[in-house]
N, C-alpha and C positions, 0 to 999 in steps of 0.2 A: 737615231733611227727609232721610231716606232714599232711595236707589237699590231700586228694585224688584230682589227677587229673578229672575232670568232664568230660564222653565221650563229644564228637561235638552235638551231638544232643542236650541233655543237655544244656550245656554251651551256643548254640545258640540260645535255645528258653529260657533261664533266659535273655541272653541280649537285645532279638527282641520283647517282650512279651508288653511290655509298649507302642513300638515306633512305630512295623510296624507289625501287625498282618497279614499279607499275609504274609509275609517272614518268620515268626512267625509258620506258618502252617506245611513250608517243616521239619520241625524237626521231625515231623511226620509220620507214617505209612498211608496208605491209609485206612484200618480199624481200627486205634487206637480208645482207647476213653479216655474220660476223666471223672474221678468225682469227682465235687466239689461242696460243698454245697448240698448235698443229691440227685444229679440231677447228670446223666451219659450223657455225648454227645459224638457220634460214628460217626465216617468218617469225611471227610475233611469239609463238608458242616457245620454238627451241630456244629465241635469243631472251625472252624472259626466264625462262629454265638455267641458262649459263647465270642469269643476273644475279638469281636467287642462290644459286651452286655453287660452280666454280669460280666464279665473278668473287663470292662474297665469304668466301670461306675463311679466308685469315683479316683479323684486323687491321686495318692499315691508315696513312696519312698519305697526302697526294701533294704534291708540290708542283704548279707547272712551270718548265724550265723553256721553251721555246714554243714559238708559234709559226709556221710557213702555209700560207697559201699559194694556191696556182690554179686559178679557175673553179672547177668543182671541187677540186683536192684540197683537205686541210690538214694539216699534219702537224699533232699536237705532242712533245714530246714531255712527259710525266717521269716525277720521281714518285718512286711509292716506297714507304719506310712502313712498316711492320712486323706483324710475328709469323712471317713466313722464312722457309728457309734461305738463309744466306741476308735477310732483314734488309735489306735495301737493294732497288734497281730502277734502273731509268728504261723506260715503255716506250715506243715510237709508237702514236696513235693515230692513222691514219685513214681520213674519214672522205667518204666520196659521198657528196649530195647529188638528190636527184633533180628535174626540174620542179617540183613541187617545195627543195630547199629539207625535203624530211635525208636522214641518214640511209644510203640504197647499201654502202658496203662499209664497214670497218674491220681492218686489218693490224692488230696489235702484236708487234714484235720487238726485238732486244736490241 
């Protein structure tokens, strides 16, 4: 069985997300949001905010362990090892494009 190819948007913002949160951003819609950790952040402003923040606060490694599509839906599931508490967990990242192919919602949970 094959791994789904991962749209551009996608694929762009797993590789940018660590290194360069502005660039990190265009993966994006201009209305998207995001929620992670119980907390929603909407348009370019709040979800670069999370980038720079809560996003990036502890140091970490990413491993990606599965890939599923279904239409617009992609759902990337990550391990992340770092120095946060409890040091390791695996992420469900679950990414809905819009028709323009940019990221409209991502929803990050356990």
């Amino acid at each position: 069985m094959s791994t789904p190819v991962l749209p551009t948007a996608v694929r762009d913002y797993l590789a940018l997300i660590d290194d360069d949160a502005a660039q990190a951003i265009r993966a994006f819609s201009a209305d998207a949001q995001v929620t992670d950790d119980g907390h929603t952040h909407r348009g370019h402003d709040e979800i670069l905010a999370w980038l720079t923040g809560p996003a990036s606060q502890y140091e970490t490694t990413s491993t990606q362990l599965s890939v599923d599509q279904d239409g617009p839906v992609t759902t990337v599931v990550v391990r992340l090892t770092g120095s946060f508490p409890g040091g390791q967990v695996d992420l469900r990242n679950t990414f809905t494009l819009g028709p323009d192919g940019l990221i409209d919602d991502l929803v990050i949970s356990v």
